[in-house]
C-alpha positions as CSV (number, residue, x, y, z in Angstrom):
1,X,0.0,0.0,0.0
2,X,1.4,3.4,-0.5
3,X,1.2,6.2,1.9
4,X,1.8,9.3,2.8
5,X,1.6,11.5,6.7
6,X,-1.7,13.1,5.4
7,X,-3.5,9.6,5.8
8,X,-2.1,8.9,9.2
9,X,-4.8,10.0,12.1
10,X,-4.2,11.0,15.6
11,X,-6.2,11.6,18.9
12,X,-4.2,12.8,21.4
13,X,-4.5,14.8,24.5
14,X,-1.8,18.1,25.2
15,X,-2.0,20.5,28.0
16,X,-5.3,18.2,29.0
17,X,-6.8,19.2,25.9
18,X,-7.9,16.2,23.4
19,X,-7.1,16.9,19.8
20,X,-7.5,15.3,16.7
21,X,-5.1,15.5,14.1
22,X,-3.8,14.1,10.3
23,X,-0.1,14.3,10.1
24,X,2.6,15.0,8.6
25,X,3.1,17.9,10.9
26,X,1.7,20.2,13.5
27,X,2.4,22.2,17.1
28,X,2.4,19.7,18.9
29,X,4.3,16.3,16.5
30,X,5.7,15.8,13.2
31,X,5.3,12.4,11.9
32,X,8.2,10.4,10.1
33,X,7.1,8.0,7.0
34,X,9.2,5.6,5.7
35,X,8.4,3.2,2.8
36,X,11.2,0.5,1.2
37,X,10.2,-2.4,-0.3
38,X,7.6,-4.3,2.0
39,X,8.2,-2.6,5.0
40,X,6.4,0.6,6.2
41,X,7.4,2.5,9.2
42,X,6.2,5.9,10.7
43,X,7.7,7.3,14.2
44,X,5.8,10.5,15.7
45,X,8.3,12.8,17.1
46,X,6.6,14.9,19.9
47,X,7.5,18.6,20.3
48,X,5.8,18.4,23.6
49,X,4.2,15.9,25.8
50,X,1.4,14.1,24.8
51,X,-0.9,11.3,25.6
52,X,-1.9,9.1,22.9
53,X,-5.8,8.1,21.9
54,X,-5.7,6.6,18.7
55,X,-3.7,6.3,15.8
56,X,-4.9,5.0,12.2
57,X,-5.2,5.3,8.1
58,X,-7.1,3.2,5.5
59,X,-6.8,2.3,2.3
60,X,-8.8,1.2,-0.4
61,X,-9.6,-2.4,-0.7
62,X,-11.4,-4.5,-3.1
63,X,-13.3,-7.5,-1.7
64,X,-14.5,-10.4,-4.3
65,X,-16.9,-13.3,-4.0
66,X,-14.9,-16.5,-2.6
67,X,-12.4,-14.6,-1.0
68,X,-11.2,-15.9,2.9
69,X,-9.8,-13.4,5.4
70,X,-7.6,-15.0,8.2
71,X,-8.2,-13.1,11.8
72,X,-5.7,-13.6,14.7
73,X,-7.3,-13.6,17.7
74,X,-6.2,-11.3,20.5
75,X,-4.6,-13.8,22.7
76,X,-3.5,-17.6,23.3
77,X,-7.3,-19.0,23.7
78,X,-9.0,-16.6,21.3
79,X,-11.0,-17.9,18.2
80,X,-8.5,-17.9,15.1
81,X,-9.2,-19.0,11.3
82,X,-10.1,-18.3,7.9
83,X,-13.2,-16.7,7.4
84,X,-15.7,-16.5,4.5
85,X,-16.9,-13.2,3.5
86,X,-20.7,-14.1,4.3
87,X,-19.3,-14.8,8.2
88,X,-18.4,-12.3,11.1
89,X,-16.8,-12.1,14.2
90,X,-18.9,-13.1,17.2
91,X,-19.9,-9.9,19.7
92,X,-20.4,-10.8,23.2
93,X,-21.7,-7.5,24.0
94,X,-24.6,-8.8,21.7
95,X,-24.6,-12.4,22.4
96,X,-24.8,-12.2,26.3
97,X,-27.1,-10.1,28.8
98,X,-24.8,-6.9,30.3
99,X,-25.7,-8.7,33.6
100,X,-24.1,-12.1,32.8
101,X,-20.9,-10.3,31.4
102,X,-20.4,-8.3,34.2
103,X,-20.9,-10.7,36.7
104,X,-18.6,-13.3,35.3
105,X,-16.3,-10.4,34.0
106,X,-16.7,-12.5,30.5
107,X,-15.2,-9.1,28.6
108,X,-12.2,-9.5,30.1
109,X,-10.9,-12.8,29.0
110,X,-10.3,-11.3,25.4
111,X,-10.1,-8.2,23.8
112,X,-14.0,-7.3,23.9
113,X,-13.3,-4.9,26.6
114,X,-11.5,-2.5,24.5
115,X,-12.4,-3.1,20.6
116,X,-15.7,-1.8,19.0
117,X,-17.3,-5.1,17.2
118,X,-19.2,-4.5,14.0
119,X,-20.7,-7.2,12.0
120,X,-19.3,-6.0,8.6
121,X,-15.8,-5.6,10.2
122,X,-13.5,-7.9,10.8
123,X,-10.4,-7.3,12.9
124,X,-7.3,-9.0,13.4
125,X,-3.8,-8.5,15.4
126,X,-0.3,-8.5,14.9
127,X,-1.0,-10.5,11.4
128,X,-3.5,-11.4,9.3
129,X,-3.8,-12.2,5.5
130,X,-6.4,-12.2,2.4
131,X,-6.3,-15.0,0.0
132,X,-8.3,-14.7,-3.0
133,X,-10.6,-17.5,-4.9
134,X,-7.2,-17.8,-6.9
135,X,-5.1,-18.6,-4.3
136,X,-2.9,-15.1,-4.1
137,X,-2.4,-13.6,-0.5
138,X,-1.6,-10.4,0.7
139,X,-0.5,-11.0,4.0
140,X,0.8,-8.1,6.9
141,X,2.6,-8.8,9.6
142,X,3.9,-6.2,12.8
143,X,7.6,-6.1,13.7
144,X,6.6,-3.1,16.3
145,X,5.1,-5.2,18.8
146,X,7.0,-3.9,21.7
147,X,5.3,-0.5,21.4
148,X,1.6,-1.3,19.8
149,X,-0.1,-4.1,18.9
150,X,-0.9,-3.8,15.3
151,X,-5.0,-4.4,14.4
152,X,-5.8,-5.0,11.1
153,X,-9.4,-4.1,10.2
154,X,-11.4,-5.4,6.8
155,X,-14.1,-3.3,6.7
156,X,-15.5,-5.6,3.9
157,X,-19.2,-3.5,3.1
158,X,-16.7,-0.2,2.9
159,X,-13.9,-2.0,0.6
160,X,-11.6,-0.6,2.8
161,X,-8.3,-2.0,4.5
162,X,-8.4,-0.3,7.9
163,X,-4.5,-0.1,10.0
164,X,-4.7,0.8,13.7
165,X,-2.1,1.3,16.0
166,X,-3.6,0.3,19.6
167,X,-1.6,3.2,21.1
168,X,-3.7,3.6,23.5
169,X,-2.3,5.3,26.6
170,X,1.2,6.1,25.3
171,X,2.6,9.1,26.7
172,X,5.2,10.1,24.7
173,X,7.8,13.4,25.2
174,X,10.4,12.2,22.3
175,X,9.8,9.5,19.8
176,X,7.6,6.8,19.6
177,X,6.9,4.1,16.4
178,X,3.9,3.9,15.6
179,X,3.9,1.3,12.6
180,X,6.1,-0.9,11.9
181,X,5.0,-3.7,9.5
182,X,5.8,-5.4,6.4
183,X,3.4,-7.0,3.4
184,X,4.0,-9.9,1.1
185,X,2.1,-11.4,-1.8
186,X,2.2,-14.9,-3.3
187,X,1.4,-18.1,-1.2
188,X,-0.1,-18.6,1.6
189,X,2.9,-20.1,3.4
190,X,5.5,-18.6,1.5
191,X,4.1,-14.9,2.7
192,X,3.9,-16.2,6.2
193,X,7.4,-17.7,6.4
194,X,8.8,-14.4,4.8
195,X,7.2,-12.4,7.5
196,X,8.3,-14.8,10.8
197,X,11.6,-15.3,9.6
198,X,11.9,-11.3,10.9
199,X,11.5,-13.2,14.3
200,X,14.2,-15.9,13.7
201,X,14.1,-19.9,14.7
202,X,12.9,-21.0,18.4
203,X,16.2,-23.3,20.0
204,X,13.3,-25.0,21.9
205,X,13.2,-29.2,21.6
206,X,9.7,-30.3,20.8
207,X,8.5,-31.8,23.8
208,X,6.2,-34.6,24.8
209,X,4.5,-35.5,28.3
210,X,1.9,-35.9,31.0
211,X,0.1,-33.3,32.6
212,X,-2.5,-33.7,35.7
213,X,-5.6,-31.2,34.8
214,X,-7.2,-33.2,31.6
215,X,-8.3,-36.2,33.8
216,X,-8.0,-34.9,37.6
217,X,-8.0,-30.8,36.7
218,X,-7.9,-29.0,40.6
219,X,-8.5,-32.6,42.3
220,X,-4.9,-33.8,43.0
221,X,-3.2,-35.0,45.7
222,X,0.3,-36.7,46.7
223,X,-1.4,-40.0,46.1
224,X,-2.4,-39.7,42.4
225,X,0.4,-38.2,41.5
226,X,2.7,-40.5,42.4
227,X,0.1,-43.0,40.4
228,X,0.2,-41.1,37.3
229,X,3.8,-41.3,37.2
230,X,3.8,-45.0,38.1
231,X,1.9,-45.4,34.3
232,X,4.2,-43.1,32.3
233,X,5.8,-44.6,29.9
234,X,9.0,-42.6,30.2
235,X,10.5,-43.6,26.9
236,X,7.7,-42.0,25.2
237,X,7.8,-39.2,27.1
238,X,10.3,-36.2,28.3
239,X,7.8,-34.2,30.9
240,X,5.8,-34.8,33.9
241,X,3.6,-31.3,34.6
242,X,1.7,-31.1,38.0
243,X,-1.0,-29.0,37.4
244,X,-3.4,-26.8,39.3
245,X,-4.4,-27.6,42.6
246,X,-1.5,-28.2,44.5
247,X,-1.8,-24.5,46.4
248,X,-4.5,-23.8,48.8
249,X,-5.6,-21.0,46.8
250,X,-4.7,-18.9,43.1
251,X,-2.4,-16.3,44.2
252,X,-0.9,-18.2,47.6
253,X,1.5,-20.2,45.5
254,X,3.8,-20.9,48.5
255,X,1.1,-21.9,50.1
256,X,1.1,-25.8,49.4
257,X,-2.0,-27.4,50.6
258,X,-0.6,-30.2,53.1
259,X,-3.9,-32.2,53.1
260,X,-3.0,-32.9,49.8
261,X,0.9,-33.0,49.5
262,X,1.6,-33.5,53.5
263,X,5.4,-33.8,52.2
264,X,5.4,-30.9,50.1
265,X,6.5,-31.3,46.0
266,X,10.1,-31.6,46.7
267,X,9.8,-35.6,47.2
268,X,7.6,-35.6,43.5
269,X,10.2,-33.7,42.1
270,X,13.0,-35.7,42.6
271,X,10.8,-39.2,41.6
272,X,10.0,-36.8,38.5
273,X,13.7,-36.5,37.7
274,X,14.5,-40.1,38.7
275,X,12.7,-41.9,36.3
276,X,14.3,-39.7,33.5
277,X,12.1,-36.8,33.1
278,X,11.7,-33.3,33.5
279,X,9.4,-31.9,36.4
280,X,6.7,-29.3,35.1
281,X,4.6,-26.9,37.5
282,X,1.7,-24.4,37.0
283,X,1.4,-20.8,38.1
284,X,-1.0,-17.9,37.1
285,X,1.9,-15.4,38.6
286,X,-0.2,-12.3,37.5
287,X,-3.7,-13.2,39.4
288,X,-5.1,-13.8,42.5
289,X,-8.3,-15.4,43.5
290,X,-10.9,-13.4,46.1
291,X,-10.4,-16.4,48.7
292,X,-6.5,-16.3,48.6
293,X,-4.4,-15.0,51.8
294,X,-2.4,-12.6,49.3
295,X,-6.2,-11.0,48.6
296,X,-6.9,-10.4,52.1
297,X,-3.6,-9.2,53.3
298,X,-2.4,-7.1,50.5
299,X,-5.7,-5.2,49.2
300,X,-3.4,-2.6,48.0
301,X,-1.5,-5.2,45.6
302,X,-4.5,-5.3,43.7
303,X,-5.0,-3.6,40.5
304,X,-7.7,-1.1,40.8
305,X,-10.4,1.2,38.8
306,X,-12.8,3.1,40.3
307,X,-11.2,2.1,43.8
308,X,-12.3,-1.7,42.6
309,X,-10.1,-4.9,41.6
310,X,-10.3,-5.4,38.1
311,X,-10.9,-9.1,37.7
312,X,-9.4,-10.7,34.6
313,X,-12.4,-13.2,34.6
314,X,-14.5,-15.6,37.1
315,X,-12.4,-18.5,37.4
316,X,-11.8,-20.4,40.7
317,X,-13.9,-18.0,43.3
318,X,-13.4,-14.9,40.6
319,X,-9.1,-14.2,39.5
320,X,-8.4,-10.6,40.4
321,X,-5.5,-9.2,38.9
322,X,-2.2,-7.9,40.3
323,X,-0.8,-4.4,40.2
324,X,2.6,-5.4,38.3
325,X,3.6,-1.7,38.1
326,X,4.4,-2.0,42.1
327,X,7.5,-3.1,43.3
328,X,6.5,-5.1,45.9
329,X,4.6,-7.2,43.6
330,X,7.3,-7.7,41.3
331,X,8.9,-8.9,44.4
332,X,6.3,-11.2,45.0
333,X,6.4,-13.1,41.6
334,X,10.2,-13.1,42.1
335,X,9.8,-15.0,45.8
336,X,7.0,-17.5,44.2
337,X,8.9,-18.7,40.8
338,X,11.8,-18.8,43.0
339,X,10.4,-21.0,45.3
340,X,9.9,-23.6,42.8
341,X,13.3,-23.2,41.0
342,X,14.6,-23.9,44.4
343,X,12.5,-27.4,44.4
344,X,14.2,-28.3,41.0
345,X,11.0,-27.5,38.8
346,X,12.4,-27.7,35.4
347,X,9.7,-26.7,32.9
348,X,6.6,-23.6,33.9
349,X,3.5,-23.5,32.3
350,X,2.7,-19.8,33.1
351,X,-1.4,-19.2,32.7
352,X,-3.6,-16.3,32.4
353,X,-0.6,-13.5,31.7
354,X,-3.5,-11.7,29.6
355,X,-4.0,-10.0,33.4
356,X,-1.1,-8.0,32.7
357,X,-2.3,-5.9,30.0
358,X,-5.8,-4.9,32.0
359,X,-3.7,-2.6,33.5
360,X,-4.1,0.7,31.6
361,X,-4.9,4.1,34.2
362,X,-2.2,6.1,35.0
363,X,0.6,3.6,33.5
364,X,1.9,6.0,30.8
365,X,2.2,2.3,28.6
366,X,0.4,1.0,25.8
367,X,-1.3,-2.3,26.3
368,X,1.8,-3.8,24.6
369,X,4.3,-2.1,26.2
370,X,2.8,-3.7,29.3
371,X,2.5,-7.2,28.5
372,X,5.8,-7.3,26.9
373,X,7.7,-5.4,30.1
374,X,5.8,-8.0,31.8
375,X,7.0,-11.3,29.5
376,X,11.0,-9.9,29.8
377,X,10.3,-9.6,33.8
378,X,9.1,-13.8,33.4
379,X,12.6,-14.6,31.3
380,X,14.7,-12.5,33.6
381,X,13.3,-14.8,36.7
382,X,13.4,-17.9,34.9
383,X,16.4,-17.8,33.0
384,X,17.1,-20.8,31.2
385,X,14.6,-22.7,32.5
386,X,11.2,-23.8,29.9
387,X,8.7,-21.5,29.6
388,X,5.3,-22.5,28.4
389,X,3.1,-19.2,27.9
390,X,-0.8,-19.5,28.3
391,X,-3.2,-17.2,27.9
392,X,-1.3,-14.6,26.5
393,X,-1.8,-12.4,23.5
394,X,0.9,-13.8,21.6
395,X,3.2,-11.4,19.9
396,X,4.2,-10.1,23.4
397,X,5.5,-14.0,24.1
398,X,7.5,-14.3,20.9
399,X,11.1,-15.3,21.6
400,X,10.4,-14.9,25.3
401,X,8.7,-18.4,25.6
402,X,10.0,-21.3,24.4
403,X,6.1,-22.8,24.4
404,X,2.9,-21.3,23.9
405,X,-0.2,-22.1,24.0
406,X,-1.9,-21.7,20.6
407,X,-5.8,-22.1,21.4
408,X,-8.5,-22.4,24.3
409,X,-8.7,-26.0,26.4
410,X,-9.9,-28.6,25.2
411,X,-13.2,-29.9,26.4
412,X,-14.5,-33.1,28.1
413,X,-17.2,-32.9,25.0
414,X,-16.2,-31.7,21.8
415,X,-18.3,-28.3,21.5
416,X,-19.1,-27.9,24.9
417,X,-23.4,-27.1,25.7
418,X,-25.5,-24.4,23.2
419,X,-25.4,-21.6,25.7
420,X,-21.5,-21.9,26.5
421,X,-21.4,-21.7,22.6
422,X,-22.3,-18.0,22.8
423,X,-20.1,-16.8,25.3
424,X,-16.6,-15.1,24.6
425,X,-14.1,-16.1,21.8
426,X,-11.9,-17.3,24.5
427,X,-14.1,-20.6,25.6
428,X,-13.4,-24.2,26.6
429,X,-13.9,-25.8,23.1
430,X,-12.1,-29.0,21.6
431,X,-13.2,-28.0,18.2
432,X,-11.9,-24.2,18.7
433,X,-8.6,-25.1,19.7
434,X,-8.2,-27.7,16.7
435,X,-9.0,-25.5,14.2
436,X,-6.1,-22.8,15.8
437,X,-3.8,-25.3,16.3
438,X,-4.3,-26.1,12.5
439,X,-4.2,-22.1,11.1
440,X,-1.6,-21.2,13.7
441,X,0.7,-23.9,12.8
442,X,2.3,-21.3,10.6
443,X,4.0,-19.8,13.8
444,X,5.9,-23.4,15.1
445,X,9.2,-23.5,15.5
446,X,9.9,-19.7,15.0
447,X,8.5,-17.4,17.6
448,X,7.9,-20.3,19.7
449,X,6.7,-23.9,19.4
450,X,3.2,-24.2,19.4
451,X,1.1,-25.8,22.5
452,X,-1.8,-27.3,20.9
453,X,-2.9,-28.6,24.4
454,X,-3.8,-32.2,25.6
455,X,-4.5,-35.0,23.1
456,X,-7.4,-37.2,24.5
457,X,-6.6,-41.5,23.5
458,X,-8.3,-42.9,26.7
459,X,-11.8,-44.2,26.4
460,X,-12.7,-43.3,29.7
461,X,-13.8,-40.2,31.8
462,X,-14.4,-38.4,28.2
463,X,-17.3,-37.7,26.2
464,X,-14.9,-37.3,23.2
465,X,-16.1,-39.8,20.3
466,X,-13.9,-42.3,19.2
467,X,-13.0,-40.4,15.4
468,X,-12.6,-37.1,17.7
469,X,-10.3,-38.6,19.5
470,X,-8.2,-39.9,16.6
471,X,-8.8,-36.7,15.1
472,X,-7.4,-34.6,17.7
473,X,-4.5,-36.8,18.5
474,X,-3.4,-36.5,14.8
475,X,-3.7,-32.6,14.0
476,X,-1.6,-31.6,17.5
477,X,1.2,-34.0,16.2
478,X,1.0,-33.0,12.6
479,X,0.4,-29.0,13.6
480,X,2.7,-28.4,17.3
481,X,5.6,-29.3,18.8
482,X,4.1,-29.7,22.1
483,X,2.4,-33.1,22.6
484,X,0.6,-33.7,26.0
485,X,-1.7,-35.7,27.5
486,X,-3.5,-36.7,30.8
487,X,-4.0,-40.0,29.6
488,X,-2.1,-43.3,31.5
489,X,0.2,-44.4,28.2
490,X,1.1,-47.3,29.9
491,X,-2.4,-49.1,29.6
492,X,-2.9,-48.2,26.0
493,X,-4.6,-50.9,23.7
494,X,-3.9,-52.1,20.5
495,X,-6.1,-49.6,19.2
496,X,-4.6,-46.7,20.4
497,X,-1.5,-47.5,19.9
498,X,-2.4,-48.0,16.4
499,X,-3.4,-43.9,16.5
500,X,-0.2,-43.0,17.8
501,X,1.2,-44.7,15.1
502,X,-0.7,-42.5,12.4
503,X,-0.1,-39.6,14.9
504,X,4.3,-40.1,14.9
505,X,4.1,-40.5,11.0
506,X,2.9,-37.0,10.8
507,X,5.0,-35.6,13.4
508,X,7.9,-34.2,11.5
509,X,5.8,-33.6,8.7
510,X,5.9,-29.9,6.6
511,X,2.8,-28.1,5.4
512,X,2.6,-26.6,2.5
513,X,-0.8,-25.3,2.4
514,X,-4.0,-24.5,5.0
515,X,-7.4,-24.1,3.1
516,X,-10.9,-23.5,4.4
517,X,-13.6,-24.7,2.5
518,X,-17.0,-24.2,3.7
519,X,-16.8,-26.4,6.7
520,X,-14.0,-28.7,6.1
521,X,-10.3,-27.5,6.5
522,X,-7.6,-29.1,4.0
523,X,-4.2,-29.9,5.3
524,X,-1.4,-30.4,3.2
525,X,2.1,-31.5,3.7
526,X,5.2,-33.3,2.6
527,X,6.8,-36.4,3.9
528,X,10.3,-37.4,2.4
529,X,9.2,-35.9,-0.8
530,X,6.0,-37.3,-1.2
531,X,3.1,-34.5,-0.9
532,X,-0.1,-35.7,1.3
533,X,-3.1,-34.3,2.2
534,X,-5.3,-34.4,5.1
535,X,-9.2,-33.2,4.8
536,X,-10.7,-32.4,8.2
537,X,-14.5,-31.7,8.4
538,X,-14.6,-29.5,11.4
539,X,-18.8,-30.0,12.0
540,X,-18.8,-33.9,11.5
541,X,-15.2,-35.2,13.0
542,X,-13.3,-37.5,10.7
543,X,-10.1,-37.9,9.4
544,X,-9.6,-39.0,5.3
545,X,-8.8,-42.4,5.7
546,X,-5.4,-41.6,3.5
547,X,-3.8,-40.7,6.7
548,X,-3.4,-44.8,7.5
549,X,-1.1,-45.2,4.5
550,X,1.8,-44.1,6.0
């Protein structure tokens, strides 16, 4: 696209006035556009302090009949995909009485809190890409992450191409990049590996192991554990992950509940590492829950609006979230991963680090400033240890985590109940996450690798079907590099070990191409050479038979 400052819009506030503004100069800024090649950047250079609103230009943009727009969601367990044309993005402000929302804080979880849904308008961050009936993309992608997530908006009744700079907040005195993003045309993946290779190759293994919640979730105990790891099969696997419910309460993470693990984790951890295997915990180090010590006793470590703790949603008995900004906080998170470095805790799976960027009065910080000050502060603690982000919007994880976390959980049923269907784009869903572990595949092994959560083999304690199952076993190993389970490998049948069979062939597979069509998503890939392709209908689970040829 070709620009110039006199498309770029600002709000801004000066001298506690708001203003609105279209570059390339005025009193206040002068705005900086640079264009070479694929890459666009513009940097506003403030003649005086100001506090940023909005920034934004659009374009002219033809949409045609059969075309598919792919929308990143705003974070790890948001709703991402190709979408048709004819579709739109679901609005829980319209889907769900005020009174539900605000009482289970449902806005929260995603980016519904902030962002203006319209039916005719899609909107997607950090990347997202067109690809016409003939198969051409145009694809953008942000390389300014650090200062503002980039939102791309297809306003497709308007035939315009929308750019906004979620600068929100910013309160700048010098300089401050505003864009920063490149665009590529040709293939699908061909335009997406141009744009991640900006971003480099993740050193991370792929990684295979257990993990508690899928079968027990927050009922745990010394007792099971130690069971669990009895039936690991630990030359399949590299990781055993407790999961949560080992604390007494969100938030109190040094808090170990002794009814439960009267001899602490330490003993666990060093059976973890004696039979060969790396010892995993869970923490949500940005949150606290309302019945947690840390809530009663430090009211003043809580982030609050309107002299009230924001809540980042209604889990456990409603997760409040923490003030990172104060230093005794910081201090806090320090102490707690600390703690279970100390222990010997080799790999963390960090949940619920959207929290972070619900901080926004008074902080000076866009909402990516935030979350990606927050990430470093994680890495810094950690060090070298594995970091498996969760719940996080994603761009401020990459090359900060080795592991994310790609799509929502997935659930005991395979679309969860009609009214949980209408509820936010962050939902418990086994055929949400599948399709985002499919169409964010394109992200492995560069950023991060991808965490396509739990595979489900056992034919017990799940409402998964038999072909759901199957199916869900062989996308995470054919789309991640993160292959977990809750299941007892041990006691496999023939059966299933006849799915993990299909599932390993695929494993080091590469895709070549991602295609939505109407309701079934077509996979394909190469193996030694030989191109293969994998049809998945996502409203009727099966896998194409072809899969059991290799």
């Amino acid at each position: 696209m070709k620009l110039t400052e006199q498309d770029i819009n600002i709000r801004y506030i000066v001298d506690g006035v708001e203003k609105r503004a279209i570059g390339p100069e005025n009193e206040d800024f002068s705005l900086d556009l640079v264009q070479k090649d694929e890459r666009t950047t513009i940097t506003l250079h403030a003649k005086k302090p100001i506090k940023l609103v909005t920034s934004s230009f659009e374009v002219p943009y033809t949409y045609e009949e059969g075309d598919q727009l792919y929308i990143n969601g705003y974070q790890s367990w948001t709703e991402t995909r190709e979408y048709e044309l004819s579709e739109y993005l679901r609005d829980i402000k319209k889907s769900v009485p005020a009174i539900i929302r605000n009482r289970y804080h449902l806005e929260n979880y995603g980016d519904a809190w902030f962002m203006d849904y319209q039916k005719d308008n899609f909107h997607s961050f950090t990347f997202a890409y067109r690809r016409h009936r003939d198969g051409e993309t145009h694809f953008i992608g942000s390389l300014n992450e650090e200062n503002a997530f980039l939102i791309i908006h297809y306003k497709k009744e308007e035939n315009v191409l929308s750019i906004r700079s979620d600068c929100e907040y910013k309160e700048v005195e010098d300089d401050f990049c505003l864009y920063d993003f490149v665009e590529y045309t040709g293939e699908m993946m061909d335009t997406a590996g141009q744009y991640f290779a900006h971003y480099g190759v993740c050193e991370a293994p792929p990684i295979s192991g257990y993990t508690s919640w899928y079968l027990h979730y927050q009922n745990i105990n010394e007792e099971k554990m130690r069971k669990a790891l009895d039936g690991v099969d630990s030359d399949c696997f590299d990781l055993f992950q407790i999961d949560d419910g080992y604390e007494t309460f969100v938030g109190d993470w040094m808090d170990i509940d002794k009814k439960k693990f009267p001899n602490g984790l330490k003993p666990l951890v060093d059976e973890i590492h004696g039979k060969g295997l790396k010892a995993g915990i869970w923490l949500a180090p940005f949150v606290c829950e309302k019945k947690s010590r840390l809530y009663k006793e430090h009211p003043d470590w809580l982030y609050h609006e309107s002299g009230k703790p924001v809540f980042a949603g209604c889990n456990w008995s409603g997760d409040v979230t923490l003030d990172l900004r104060l230093p005794e906080v910081q201090d806090y998170i320090r102490k707690c991963l600390n703690f279970y470095m100390d222990m010997g805790f080799d790999f963390f799976k960090l949940d619920f680090l959207y929290a972070a960027a619900l901080i926004h009065e008074g902080r000076g910080m866009t909402r990516a400033e935030i979350m990606r000050r927050s990430m470093k502060g994680l890495r810094e603690i950690l060090g070298d240890k594995m970091i498996l982000g969760c719940g996080v919007p994603l761009s401020s994880a990459f090359n900060l985590v080795d592991y994310c976390r790609i799509g929502p959980d997935v659930s005991n049923s395979y679309d969860d109940s009609f009214i949980m269907r209408k509820l936010h784009r962050e939902r418990v869903s086994t055929k949400v996450t599948m399709q985002n572990t499919i169409f964010r595949s394109i992200m492995d092994g560069t950023v991060f690798r991808c965490d396509p959560d739990v595979y489900v083999l056992r034919d017990s304690d799940t409402n998964l079907s038999g072909e759901e199952r199957r199916a869900l076993t062989i996308i995470n190993h054919l789309c991640g590099s993160v292959y977990m389970t809750s299941d007892n490998n041990a006691s496999y049948q023939y059966e299933t070990h006849s799915v993990m069979k299909e599932a390993h062939a695929v494993q080091n597979a590469k895709i070549t191409d991602i295609l939505k069509i109407g309701t079934d998503i077509k996979i394909e890939f190469e193996i030694d050479g030989k191109t293969h392709v994998i049809t998945f209908p996502v409203d009727l689970v099966q896998i194409d038979e072809d899969i059991k040829t290799y």
